[in-house]
C-alpha angles and dihedrals in degrees: 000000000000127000122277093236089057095046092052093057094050086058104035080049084059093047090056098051095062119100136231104253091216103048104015089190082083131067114214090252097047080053093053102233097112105093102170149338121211135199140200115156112305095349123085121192111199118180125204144185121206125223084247141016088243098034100160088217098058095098092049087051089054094048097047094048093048080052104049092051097042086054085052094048120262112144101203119030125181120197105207114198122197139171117201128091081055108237107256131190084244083075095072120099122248081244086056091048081050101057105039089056082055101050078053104260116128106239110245108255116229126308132252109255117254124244125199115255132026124005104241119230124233142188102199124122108243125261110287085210092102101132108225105249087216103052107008097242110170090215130061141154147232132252107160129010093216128043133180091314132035090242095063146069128217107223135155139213112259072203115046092013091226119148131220157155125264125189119233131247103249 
């Protein structure tokens, strides 16, 4: 048999190949949901936390990562779901900041720190600083605060007049 360390990266290699189903640019782990995969003998627990508490996908996640490790495999497979810490954009690797500028998307910038207690509400528009992931322009602006899914922004370049999503700090 082999040792436990090998057989966790092998699942855990599993784990990394599987995409997001809502922007399949991403794999689960470039998007940052994947917390942690487990292994003892034929079973593998992987735990995950969605980019929201209703994230529509969350079902299909589970489903294609019960499917990828089966293929590979793995006998018994458990899909964990938490939710705290609550999923952030920070989570996302610097790859996953990378394709996603390529399929077009601007990269969420950093999120806002998080302070104990209530979330406080504001009115304010969001920042226009969203660089446009075709030319490069500093400067966009908005055109719909949601786009085709819940986590995104429709904007558009003042300078090449492209439009295109950006995903939202969360």
């Amino acid at each position: 048999m082999e040792p436990r360390s090998s057989e966790v990266s092998r699942a855990q290699g599993v784990v990394a190949g599987v995409v997001d189903p809502e922007m399949p640019m991403l794999t689960l782990d470039d998007l940052g949901v994947v917390r942690s995969v487990d292994v003892d003998g034929d079973a593998v627990t992987v735990t995950i936390t969605p980019t929201y508490s209703g994230c529509p996908a969350i079902e299909e996640m589970r489903h294609d990562l019960r499917a990828a490790l089966t293929a590979a495999g793995y006998a018994r497979v458990e899909v964990r779901t938490v939710f705290s810490p609550a999923w952030s954009t920070d989570w996302i690797s610097d790859d996953g900041r990378r394709k996603l500028a390529e399929a077009g998307i601007a990269p969420p910038g950093r999120a806002a720190a998080k302070t104990a207690g209530p979330i406080p509400l504001t009115l304010t528009p969001p920042s226009s600083a969203v660089r446009c992931p075709h030319c490069g322009a500093p400067a966009t602006e908005e055109l719909s605060r949601f786009g085709p899914t819940a986590c995104t922004a429709l904007r558009r370049c003042p300078s090449c007049r492209e439009p295109f999503e950006h995903m939202k700090e969360i």
